[in-house]
mmCIF file of the N, C-alpha and C atoms, coordinates in Angstrom:
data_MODEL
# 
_entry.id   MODEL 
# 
loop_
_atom_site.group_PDB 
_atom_site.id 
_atom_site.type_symbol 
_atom_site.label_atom_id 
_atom_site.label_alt_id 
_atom_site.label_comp_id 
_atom_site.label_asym_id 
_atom_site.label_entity_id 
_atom_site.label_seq_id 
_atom_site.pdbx_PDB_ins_code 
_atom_site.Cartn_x 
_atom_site.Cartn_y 
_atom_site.Cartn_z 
_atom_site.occupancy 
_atom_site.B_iso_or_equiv 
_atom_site.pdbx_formal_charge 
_atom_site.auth_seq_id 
_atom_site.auth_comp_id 
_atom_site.auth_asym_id 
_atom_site.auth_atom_id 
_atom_site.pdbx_PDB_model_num 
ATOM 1   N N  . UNK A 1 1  ? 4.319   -12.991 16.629  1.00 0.00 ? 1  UNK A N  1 
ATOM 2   C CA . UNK A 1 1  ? 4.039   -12.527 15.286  1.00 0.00 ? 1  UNK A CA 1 
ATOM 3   C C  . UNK A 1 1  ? 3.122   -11.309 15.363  1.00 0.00 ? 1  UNK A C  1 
ATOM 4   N N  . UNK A 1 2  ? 3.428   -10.397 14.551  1.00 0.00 ? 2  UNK A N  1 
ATOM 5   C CA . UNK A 1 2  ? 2.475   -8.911  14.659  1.00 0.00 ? 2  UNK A CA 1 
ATOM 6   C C  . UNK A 1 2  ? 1.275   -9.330  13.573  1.00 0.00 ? 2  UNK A C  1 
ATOM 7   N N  . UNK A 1 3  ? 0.081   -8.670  14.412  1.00 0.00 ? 3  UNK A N  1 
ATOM 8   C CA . UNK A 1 3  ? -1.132  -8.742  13.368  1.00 0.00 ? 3  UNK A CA 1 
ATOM 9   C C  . UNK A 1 3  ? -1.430  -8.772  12.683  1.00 0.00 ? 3  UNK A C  1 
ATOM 10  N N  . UNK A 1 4  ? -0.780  -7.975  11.933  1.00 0.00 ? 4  UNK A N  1 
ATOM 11  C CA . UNK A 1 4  ? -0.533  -7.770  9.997   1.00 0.00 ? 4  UNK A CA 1 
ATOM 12  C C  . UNK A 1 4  ? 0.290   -8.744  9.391   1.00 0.00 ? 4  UNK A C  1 
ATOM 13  N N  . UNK A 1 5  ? 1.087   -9.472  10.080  1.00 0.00 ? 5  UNK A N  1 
ATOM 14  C CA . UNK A 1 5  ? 1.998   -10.471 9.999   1.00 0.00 ? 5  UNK A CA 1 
ATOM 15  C C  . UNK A 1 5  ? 0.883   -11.515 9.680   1.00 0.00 ? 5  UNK A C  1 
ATOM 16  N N  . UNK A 1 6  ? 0.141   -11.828 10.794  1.00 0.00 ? 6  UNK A N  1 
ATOM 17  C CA . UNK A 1 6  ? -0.426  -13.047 11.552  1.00 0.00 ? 6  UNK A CA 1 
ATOM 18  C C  . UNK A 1 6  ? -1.724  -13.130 10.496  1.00 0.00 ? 6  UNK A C  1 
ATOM 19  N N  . UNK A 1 7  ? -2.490  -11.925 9.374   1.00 0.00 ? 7  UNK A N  1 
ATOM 20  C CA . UNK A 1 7  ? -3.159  -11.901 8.501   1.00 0.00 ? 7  UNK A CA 1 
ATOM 21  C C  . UNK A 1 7  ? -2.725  -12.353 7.173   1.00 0.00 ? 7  UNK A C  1 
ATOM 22  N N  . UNK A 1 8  ? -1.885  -12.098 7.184   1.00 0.00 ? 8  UNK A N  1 
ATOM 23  C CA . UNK A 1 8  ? -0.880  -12.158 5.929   1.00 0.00 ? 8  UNK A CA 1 
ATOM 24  C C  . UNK A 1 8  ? -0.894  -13.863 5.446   1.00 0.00 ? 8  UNK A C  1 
ATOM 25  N N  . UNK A 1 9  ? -0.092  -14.360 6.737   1.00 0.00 ? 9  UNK A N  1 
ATOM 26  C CA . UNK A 1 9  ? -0.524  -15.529 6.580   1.00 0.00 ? 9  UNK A CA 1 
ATOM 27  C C  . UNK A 1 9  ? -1.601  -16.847 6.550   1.00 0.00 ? 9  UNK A C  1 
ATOM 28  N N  . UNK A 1 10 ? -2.685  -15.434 7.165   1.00 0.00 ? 10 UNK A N  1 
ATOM 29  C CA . UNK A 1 10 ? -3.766  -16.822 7.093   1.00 0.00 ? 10 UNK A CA 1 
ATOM 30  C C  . UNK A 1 10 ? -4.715  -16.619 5.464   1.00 0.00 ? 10 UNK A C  1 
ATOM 31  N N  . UNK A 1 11 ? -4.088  -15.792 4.782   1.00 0.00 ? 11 UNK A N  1 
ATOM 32  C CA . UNK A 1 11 ? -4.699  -15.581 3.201   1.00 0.00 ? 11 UNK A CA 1 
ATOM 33  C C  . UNK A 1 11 ? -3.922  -16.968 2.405   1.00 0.00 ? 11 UNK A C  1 
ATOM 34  N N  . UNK A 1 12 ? -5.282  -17.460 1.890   1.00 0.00 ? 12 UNK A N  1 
ATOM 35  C CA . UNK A 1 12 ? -5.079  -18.642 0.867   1.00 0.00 ? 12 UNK A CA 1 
ATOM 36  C C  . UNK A 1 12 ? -4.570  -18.720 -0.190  1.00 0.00 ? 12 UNK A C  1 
ATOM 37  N N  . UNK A 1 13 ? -4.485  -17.239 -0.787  1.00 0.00 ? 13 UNK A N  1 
ATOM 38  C CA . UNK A 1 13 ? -4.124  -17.096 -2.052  1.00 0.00 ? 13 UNK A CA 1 
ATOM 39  C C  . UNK A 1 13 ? -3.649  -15.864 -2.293  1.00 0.00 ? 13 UNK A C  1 
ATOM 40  N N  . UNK A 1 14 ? -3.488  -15.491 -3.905  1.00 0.00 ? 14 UNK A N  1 
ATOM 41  C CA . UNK A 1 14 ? -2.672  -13.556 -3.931  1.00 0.00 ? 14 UNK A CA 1 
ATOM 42  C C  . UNK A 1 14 ? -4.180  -13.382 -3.913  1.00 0.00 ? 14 UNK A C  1 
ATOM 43  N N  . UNK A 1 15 ? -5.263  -13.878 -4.474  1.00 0.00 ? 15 UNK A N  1 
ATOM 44  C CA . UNK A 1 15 ? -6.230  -12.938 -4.519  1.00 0.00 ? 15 UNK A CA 1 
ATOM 45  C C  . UNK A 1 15 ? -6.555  -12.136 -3.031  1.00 0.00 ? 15 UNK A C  1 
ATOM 46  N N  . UNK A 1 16 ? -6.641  -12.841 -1.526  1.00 0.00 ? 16 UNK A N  1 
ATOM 47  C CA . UNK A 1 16 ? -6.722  -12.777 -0.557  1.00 0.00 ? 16 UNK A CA 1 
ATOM 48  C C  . UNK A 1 16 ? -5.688  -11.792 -0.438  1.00 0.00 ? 16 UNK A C  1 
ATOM 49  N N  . UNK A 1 17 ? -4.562  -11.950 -0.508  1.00 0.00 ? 17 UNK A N  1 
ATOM 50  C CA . UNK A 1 17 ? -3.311  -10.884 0.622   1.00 0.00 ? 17 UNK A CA 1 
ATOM 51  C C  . UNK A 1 17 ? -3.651  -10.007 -0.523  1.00 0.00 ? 17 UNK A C  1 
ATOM 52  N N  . UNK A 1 18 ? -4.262  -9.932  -1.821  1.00 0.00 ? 18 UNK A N  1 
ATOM 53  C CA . UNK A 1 18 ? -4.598  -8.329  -2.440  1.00 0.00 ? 18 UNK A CA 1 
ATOM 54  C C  . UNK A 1 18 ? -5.652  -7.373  -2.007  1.00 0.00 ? 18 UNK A C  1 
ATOM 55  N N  . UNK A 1 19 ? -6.866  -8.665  -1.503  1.00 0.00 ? 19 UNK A N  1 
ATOM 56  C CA . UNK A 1 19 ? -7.807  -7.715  -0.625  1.00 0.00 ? 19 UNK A CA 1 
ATOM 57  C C  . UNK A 1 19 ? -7.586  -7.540  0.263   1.00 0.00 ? 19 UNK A C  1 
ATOM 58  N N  . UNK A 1 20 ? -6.521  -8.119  1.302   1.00 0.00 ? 20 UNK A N  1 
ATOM 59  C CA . UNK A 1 20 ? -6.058  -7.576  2.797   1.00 0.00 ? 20 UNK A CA 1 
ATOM 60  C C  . UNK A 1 20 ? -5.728  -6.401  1.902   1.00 0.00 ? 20 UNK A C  1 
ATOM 61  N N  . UNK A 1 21 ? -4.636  -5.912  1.060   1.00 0.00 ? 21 UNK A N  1 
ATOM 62  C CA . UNK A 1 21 ? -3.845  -4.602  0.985   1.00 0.00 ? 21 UNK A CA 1 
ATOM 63  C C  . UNK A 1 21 ? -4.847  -4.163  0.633   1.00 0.00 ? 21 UNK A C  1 
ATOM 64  N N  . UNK A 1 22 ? -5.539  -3.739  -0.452  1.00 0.00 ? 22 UNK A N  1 
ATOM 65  C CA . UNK A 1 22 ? -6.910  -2.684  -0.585  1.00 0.00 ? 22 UNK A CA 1 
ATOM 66  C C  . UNK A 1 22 ? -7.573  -2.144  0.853   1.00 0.00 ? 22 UNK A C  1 
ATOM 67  N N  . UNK A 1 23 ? -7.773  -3.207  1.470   1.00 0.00 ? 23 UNK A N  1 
ATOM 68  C CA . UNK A 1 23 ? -8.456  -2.466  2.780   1.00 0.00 ? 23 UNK A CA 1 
ATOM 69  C C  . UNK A 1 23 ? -7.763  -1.861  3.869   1.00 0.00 ? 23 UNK A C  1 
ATOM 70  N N  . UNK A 1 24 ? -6.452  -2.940  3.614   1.00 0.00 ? 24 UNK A N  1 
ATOM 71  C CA . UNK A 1 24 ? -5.488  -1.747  4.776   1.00 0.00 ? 24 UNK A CA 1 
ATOM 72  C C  . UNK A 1 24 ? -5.250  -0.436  4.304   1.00 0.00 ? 24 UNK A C  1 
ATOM 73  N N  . UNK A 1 25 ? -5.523  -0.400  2.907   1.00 0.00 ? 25 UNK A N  1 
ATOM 74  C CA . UNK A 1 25 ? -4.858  1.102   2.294   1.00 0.00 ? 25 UNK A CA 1 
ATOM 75  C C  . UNK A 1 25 ? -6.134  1.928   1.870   1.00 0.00 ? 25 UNK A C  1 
ATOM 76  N N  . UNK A 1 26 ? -7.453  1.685   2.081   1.00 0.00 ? 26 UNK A N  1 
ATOM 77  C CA . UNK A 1 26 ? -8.730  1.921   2.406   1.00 0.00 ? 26 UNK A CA 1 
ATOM 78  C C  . UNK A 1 26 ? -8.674  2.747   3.736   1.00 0.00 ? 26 UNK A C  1 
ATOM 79  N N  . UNK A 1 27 ? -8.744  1.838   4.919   1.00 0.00 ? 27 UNK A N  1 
ATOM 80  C CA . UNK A 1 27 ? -8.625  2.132   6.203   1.00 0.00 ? 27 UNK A CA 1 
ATOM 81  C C  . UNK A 1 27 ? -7.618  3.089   6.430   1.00 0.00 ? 27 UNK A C  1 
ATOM 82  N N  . UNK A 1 28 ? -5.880  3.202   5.601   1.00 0.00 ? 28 UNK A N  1 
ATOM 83  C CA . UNK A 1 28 ? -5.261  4.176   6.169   1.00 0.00 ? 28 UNK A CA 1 
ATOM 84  C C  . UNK A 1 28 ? -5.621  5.427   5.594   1.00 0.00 ? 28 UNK A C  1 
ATOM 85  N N  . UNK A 1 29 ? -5.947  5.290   4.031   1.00 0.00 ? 29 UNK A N  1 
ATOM 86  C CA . UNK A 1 29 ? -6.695  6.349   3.653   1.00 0.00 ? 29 UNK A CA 1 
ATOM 87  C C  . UNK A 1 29 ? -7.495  7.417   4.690   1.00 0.00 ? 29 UNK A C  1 
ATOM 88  N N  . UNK A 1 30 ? -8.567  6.318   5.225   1.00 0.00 ? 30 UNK A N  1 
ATOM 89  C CA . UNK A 1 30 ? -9.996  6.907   6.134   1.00 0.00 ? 30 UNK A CA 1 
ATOM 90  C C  . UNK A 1 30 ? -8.775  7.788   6.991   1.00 0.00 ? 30 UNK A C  1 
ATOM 91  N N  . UNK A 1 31 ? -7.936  7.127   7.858   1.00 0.00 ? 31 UNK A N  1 
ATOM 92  C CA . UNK A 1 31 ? -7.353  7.797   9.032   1.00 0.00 ? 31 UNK A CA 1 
ATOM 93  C C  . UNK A 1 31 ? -6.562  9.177   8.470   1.00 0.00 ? 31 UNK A C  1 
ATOM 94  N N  . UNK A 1 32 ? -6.105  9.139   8.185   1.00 0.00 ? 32 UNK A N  1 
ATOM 95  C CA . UNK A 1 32 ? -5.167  10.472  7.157   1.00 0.00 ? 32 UNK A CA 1 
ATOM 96  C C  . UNK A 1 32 ? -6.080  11.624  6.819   1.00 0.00 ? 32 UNK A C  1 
ATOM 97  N N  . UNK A 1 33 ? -7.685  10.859  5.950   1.00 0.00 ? 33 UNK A N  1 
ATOM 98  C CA . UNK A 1 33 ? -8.634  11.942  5.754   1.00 0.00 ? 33 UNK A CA 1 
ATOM 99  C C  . UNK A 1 33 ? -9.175  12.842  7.211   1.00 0.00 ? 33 UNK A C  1 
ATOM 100 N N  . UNK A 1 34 ? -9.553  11.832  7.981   1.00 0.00 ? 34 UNK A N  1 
ATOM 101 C CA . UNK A 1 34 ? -10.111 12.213  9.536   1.00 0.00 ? 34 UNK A CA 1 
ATOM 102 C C  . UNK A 1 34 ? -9.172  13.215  10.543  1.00 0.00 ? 34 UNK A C  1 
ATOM 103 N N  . UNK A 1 35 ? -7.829  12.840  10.072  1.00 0.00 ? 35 UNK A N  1 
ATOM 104 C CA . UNK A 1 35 ? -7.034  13.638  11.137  1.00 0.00 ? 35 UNK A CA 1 
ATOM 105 C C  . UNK A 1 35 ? -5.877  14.806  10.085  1.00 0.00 ? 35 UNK A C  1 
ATOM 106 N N  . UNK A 1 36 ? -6.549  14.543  9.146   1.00 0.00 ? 36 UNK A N  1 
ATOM 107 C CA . UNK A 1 36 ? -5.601  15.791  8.232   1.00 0.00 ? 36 UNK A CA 1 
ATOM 108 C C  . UNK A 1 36 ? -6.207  16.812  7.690   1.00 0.00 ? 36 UNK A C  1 
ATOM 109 N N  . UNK A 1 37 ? -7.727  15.965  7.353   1.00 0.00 ? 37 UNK A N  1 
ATOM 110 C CA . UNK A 1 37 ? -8.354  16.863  6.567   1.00 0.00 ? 37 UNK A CA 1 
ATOM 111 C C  . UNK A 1 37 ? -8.147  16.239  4.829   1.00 0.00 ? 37 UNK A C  1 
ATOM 112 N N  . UNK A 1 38 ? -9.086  16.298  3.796   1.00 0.00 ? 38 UNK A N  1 
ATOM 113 C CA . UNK A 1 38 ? -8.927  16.467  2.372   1.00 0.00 ? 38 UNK A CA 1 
ATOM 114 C C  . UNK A 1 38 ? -7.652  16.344  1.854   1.00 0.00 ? 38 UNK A C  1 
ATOM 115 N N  . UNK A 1 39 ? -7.764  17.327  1.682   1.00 0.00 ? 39 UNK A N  1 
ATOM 116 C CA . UNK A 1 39 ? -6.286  18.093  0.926   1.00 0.00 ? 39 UNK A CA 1 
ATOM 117 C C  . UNK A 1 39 ? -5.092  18.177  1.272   1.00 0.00 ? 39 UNK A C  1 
ATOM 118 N N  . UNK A 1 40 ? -4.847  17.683  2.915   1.00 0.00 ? 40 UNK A N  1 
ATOM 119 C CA . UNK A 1 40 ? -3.480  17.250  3.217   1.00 0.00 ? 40 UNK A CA 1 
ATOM 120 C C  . UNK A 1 40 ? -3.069  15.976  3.185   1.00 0.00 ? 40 UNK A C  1 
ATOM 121 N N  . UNK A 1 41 ? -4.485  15.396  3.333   1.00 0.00 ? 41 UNK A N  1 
ATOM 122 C CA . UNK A 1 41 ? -4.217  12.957  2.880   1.00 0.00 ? 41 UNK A CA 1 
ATOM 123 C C  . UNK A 1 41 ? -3.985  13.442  1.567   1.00 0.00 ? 41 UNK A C  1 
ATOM 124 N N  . UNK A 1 42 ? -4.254  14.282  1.081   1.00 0.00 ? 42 UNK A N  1 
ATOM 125 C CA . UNK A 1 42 ? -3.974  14.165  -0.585  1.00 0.00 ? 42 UNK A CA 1 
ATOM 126 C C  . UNK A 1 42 ? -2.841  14.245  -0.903  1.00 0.00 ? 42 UNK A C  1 
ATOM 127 N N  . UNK A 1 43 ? -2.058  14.885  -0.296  1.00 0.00 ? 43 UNK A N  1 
ATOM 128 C CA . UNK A 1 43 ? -0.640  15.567  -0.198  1.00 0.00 ? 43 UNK A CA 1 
ATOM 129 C C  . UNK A 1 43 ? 0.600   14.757  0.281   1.00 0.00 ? 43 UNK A C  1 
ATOM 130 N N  . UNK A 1 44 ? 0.035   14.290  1.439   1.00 0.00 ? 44 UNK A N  1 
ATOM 131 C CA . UNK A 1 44 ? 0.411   13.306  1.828   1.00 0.00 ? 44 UNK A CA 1 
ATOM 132 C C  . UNK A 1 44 ? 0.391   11.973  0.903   1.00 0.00 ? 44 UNK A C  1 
ATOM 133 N N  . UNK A 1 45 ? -0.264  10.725  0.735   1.00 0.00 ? 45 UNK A N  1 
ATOM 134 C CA . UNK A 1 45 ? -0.504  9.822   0.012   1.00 0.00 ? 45 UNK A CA 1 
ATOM 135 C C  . UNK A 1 45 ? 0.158   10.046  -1.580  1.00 0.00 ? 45 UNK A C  1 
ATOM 136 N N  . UNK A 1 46 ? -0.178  11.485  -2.161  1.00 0.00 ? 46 UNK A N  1 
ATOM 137 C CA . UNK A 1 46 ? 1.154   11.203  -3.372  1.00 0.00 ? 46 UNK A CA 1 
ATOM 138 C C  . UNK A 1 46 ? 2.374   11.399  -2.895  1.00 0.00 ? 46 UNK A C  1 
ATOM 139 N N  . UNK A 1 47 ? 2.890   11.977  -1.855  1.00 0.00 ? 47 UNK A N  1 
ATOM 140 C CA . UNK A 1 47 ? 4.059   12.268  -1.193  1.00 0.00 ? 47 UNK A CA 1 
ATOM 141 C C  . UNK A 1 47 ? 4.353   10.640  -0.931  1.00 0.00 ? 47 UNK A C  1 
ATOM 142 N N  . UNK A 1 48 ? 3.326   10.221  -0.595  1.00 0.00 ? 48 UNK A N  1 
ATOM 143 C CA . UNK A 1 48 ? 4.161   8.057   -0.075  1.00 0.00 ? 48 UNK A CA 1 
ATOM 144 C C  . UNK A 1 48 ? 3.939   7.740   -1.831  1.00 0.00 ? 48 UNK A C  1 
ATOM 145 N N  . UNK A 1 49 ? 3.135   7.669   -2.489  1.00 0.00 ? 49 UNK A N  1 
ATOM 146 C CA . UNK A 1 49 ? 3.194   6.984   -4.025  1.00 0.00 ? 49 UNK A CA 1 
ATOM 147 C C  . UNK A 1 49 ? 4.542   7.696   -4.750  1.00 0.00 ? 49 UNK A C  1 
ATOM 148 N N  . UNK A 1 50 ? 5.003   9.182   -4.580  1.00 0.00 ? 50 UNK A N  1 
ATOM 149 C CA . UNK A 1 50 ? 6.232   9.490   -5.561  1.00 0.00 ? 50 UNK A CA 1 
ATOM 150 C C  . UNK A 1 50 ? 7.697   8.526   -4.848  1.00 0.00 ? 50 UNK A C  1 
ATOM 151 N N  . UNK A 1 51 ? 7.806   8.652   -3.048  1.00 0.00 ? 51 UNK A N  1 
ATOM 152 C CA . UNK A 1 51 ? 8.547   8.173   -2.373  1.00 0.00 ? 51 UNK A CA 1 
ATOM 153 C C  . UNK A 1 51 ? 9.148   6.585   -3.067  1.00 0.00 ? 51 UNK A C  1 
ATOM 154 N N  . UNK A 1 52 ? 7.630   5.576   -3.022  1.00 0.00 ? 52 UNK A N  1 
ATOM 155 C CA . UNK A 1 52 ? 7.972   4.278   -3.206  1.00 0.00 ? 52 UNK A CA 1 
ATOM 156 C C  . UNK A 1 52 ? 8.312   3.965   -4.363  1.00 0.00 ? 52 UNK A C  1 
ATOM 157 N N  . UNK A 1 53 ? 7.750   4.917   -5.517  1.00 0.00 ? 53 UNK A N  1 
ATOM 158 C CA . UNK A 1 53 ? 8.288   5.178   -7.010  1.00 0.00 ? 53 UNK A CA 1 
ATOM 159 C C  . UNK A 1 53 ? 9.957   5.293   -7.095  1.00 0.00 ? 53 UNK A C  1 
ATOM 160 N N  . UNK A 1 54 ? 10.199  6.448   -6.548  1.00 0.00 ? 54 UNK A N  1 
ATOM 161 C CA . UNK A 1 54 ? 11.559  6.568   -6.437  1.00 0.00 ? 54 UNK A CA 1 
ATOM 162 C C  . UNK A 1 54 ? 12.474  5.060   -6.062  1.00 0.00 ? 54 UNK A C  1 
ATOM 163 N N  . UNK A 1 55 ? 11.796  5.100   -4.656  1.00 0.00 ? 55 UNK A N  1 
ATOM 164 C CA . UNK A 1 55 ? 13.018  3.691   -4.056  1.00 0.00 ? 55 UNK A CA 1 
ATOM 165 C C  . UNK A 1 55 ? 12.472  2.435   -5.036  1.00 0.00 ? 55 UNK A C  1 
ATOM 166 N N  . UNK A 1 56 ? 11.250  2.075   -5.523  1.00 0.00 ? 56 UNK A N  1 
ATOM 167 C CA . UNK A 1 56 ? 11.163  0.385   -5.512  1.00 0.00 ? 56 UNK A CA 1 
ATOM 168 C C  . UNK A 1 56 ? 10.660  0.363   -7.421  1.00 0.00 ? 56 UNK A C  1 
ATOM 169 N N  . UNK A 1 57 ? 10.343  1.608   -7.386  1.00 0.00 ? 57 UNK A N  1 
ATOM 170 C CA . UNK A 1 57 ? 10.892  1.352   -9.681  1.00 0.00 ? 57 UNK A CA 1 
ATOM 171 C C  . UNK A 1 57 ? 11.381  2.736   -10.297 1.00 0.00 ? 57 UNK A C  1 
ATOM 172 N N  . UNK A 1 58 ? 12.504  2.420   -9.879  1.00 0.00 ? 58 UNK A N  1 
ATOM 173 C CA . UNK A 1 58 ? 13.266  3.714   -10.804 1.00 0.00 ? 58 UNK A CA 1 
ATOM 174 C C  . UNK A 1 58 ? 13.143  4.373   -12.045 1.00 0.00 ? 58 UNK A C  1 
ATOM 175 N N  . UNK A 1 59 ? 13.444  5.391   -12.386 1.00 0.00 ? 59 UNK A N  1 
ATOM 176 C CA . UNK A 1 59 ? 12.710  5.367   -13.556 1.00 0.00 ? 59 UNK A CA 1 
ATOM 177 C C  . UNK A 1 59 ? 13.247  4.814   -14.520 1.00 0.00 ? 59 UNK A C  1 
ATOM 178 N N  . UNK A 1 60 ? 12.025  4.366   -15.765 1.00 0.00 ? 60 UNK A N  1 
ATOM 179 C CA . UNK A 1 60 ? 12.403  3.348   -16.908 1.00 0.00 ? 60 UNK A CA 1 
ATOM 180 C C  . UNK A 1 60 ? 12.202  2.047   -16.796 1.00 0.00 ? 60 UNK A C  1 
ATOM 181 N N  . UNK A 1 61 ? 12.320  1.607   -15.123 1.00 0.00 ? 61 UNK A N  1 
ATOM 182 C CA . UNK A 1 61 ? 12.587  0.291   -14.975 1.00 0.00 ? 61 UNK A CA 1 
ATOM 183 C C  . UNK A 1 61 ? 11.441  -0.720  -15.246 1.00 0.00 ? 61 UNK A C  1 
ATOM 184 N N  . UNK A 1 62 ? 10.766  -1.603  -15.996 1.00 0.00 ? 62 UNK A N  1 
ATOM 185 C CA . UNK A 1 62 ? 10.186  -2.279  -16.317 1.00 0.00 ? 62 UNK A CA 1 
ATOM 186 C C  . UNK A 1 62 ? 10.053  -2.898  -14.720 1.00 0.00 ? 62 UNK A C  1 
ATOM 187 N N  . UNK A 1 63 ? 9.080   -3.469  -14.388 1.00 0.00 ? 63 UNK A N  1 
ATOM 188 C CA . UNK A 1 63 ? 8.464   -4.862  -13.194 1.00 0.00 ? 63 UNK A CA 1 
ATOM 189 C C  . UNK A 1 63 ? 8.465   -6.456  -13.790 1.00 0.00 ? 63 UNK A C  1 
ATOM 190 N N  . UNK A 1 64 ? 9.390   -7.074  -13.505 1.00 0.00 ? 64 UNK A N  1 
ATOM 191 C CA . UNK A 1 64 ? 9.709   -8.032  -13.997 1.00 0.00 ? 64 UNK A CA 1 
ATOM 192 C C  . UNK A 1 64 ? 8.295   -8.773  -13.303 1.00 0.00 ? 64 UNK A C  1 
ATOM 193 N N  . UNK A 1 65 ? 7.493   -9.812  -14.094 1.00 0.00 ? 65 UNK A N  1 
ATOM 194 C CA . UNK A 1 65 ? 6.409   -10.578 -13.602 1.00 0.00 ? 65 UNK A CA 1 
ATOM 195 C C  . UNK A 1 65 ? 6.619   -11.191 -12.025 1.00 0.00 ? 65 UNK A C  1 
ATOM 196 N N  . UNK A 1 66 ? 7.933   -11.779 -11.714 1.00 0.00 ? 66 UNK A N  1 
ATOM 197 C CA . UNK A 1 66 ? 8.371   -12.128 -10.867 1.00 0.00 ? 66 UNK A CA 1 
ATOM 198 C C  . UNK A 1 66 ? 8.059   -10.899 -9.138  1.00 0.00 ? 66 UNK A C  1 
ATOM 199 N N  . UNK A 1 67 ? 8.489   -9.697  -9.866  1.00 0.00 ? 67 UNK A N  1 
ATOM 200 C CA . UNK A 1 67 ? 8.462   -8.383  -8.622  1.00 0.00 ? 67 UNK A CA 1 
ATOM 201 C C  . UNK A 1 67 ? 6.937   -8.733  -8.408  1.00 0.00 ? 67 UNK A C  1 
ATOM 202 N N  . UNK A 1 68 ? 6.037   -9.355  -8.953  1.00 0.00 ? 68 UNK A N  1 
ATOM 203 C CA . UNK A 1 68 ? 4.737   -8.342  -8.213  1.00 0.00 ? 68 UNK A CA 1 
ATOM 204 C C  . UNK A 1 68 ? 3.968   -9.058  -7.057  1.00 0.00 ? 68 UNK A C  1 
ATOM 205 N N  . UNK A 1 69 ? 4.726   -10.180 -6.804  1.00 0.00 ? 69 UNK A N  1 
ATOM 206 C CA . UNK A 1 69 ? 4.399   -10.206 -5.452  1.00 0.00 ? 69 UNK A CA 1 
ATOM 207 C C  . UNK A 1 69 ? 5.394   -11.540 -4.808  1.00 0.00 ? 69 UNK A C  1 
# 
């Protein structure tokens, strides 16, 4: 089982696997800032938020209660 796997499952609850994701996306943040610089994690990171927009809620599409986790 991979690490992120092997965390995933030892969270008790959504509140838990929501603060695993905040900090993994904290931490990838940090790395992106450190090796890109400012203004290219910036560039980058809406470049992944328009991406997952596109593929995982099209536009219009409502999030059924069920999608959010």
């Amino acid at each position: 089982m991979r690490p992120i796997d092997r965390q995933i499952m030892m969270c008790d609850n959504t509140e838990d696997v929501l603060m695993l994701a905040s900090n993994m996306l904290i931490t990838a943040k940090m790395i992106y800032v450190q090796n890109l610089g400012g203004a290219n994690a910036k560039l980058l990171l809406q470049k992944l938020v328009d991406d997952i927009d596109e593929r995982i809620l099209p536009v219009g599409r409502e999030i059924p209660p069920e999608d959010h986790l």
